[in-house]
C-alpha positions in Angstrom: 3.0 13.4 -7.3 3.1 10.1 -6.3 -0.6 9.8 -5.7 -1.3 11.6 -9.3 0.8 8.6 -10.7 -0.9 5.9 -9.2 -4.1 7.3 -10.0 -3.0 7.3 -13.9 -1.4 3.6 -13.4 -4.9 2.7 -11.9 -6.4 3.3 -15.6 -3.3 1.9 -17.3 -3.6 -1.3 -14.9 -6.9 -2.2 -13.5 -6.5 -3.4 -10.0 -6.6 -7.2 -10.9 -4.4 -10.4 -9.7 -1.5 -10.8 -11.7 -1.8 -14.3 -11.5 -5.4 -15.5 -12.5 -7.1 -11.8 -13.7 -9.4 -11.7 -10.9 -10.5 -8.1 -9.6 -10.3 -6.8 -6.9 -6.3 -7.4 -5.5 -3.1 -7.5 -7.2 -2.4 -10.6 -6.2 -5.9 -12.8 -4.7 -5.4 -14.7 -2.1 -5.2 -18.6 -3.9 -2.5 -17.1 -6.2 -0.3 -15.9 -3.1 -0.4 -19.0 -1.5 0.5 -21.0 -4.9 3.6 -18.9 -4.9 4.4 -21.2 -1.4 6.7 -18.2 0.5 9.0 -19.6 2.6 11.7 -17.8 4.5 14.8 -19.3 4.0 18.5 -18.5 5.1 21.7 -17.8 2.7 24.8 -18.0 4.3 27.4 -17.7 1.8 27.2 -13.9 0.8 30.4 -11.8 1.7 30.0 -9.2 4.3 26.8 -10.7 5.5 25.7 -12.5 8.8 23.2 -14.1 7.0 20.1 -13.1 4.2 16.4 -14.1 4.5 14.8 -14.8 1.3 11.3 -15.4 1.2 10.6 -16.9 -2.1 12.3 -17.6 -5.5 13.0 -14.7 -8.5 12.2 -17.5 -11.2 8.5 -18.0 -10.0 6.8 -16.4 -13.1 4.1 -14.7 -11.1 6.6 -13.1 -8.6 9.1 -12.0 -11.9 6.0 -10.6 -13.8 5.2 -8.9 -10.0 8.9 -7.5 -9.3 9.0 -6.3 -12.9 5.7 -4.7 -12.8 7.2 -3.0 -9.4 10.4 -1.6 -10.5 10.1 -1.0 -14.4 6.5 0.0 -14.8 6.9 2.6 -12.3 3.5 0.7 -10.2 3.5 1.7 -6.9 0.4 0.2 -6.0 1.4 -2.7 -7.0 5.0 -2.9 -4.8 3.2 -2.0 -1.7 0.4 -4.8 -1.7 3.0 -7.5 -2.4 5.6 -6.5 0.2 2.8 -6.5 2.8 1.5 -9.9 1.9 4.9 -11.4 2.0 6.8 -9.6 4.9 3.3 -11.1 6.9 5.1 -14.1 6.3 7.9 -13.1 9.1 7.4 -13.7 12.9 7.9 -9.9 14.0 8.5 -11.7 17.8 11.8 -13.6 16.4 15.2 -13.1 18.3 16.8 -11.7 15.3 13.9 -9.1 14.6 14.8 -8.0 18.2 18.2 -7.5 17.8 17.9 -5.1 14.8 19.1 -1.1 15.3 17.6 -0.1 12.3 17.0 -1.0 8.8 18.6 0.4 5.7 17.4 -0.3 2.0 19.6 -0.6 -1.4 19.8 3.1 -2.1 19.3 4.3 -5.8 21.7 7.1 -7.1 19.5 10.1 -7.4 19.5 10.3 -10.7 17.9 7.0 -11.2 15.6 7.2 -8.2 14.5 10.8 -9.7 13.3 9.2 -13.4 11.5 6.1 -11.3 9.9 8.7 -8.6 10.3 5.9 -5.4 12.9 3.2 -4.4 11.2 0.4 -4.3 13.9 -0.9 -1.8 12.6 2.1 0.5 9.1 0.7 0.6 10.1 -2.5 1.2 12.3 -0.7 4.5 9.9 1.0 5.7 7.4 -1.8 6.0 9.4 -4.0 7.5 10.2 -1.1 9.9 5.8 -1.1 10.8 6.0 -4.8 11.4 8.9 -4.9 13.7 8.9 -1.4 15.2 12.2 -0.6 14.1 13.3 2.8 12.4 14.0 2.4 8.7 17.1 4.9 7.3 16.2 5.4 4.0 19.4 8.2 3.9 21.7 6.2 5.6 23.7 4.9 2.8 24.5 6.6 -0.7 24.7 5.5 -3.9 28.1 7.3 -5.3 27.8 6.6 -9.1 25.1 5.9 -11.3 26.4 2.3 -12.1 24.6 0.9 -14.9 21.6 -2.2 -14.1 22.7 -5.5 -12.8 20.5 -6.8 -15.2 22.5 -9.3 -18.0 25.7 -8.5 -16.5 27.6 -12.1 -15.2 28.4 -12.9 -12.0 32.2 -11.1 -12.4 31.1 -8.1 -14.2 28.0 -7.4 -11.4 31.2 -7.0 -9.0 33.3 -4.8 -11.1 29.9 -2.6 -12.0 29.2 -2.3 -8.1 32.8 -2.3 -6.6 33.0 0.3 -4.3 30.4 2.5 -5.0 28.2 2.3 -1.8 29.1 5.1 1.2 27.5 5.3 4.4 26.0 9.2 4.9 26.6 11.4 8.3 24.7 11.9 10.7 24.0 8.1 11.0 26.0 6.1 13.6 26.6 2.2 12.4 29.1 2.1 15.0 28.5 -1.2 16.8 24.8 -1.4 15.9 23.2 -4.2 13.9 21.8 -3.4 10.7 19.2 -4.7 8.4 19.8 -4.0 4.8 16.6 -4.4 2.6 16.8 -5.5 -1.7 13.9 -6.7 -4.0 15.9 -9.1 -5.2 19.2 -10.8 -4.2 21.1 -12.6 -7.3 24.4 -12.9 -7.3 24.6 -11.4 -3.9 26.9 -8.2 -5.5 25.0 -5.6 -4.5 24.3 -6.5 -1.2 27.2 -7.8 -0.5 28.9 -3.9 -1.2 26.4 -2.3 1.2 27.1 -4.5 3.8 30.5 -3.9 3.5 30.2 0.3 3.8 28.2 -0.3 6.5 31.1 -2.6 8.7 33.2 -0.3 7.4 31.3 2.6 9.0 31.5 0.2 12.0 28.3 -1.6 12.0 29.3 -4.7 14.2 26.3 -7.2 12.4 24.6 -6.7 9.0 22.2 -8.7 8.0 19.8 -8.8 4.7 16.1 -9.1 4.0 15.1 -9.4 -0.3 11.4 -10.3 -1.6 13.3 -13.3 -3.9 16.4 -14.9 -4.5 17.7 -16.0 -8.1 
């Protein structure tokens, strides 16, 4: 199904850079590296060790990029820019190495039904290629179709996501080190909620990876 709907999208959206209308690549080369990606750490996020970010939400080209990703149901699009900015990432770092596995934002099913993908999952699982780590796209469940984080302040993203992330059986988080894996990190709600169902399934460190920040 999913190969039928990029096929359609192809039509919809010709394969051209979303930053300068060149063919050939959603985004060309001299537009990727205007958008400057640089890792960077966040510290201050509850549950969490520490989050990578590799470039900032308010960059128009990345927003119109993300939004094209998640809301206009491109697929196509999603996997060409995670691959060009997880290449950013030294797969040979310390922290890579330390990783058990890798866990993306889960959807509720409901929501990841109407969208057909998570785009959190195919963010996982290529990050799982690059470091050769297993990415658990089951290992933690959405329990209630919250609505979007979208418009919501910084209080009411915490009520709308309180509690609501469960980690699934069979998977063992008990002592391991987990990745978890967003688009986007704003307010740090979210992610901060998954990390905290996966210490309290026992995971000893959880760390974060997200596209953007902001």
């Amino acid at each position: 199904m999913m190969v039928k709907l990029d096929f359609l999208l192809s039509l919809i959206f010709p394969e051209e850079c979303l930053g300068c209308g060149r063919e050939g690549n959603w985004l060309c080369q001299s537009c990727y590296l205007k958008l400057n990606i640089k890792p960077r750490i966040l510290t201050d996020i509850l549950e969490l060790d520490q989050a990578i970010v590799l470039s900032e939400y308010q960059k128009p080209l990345l927003k119109r990029a993300i939004h094209l990703f998640k809301y206009s149901l491109a697929h196509e699009v999603g996997k060409e820019i995670v691959e060009k900015f997880l290449c950013r990432l030294n797969p040979n770092d310390g922290l890579w190495q330390e990783i058990d596995f890798i866990v993306p934002v889960p959807l509720h099913p409901k929501r990841k039904l109407w969208r057909g993908f998570n785009q959190s999952e195919i963010i996982a699982c290529s990050l799982g290629r690059l470091i050769d780590k297993p990415a658990l796209n089951k290992a933690l469940r959405r329990t209630k179709n919250s609505r979007q984080q979208v418009g919501l302040s910084g209080d009411d993203r915490q009520i709308n996501v309180n509690g609501i992330f469960k980690a699934s059986a069979p998977v063992d988080f008990n002592g391991k080190c987990v990745m978890l894996v967003d688009d986007v990190i704003t307010s740090g709600s979210t992610i901060s909620e998954c990390a905290k169902a996966c210490r309290q399934a026992g995971a000893a460190k959880v760390y974060a990876l997200a596209l953007a920040h902001g």
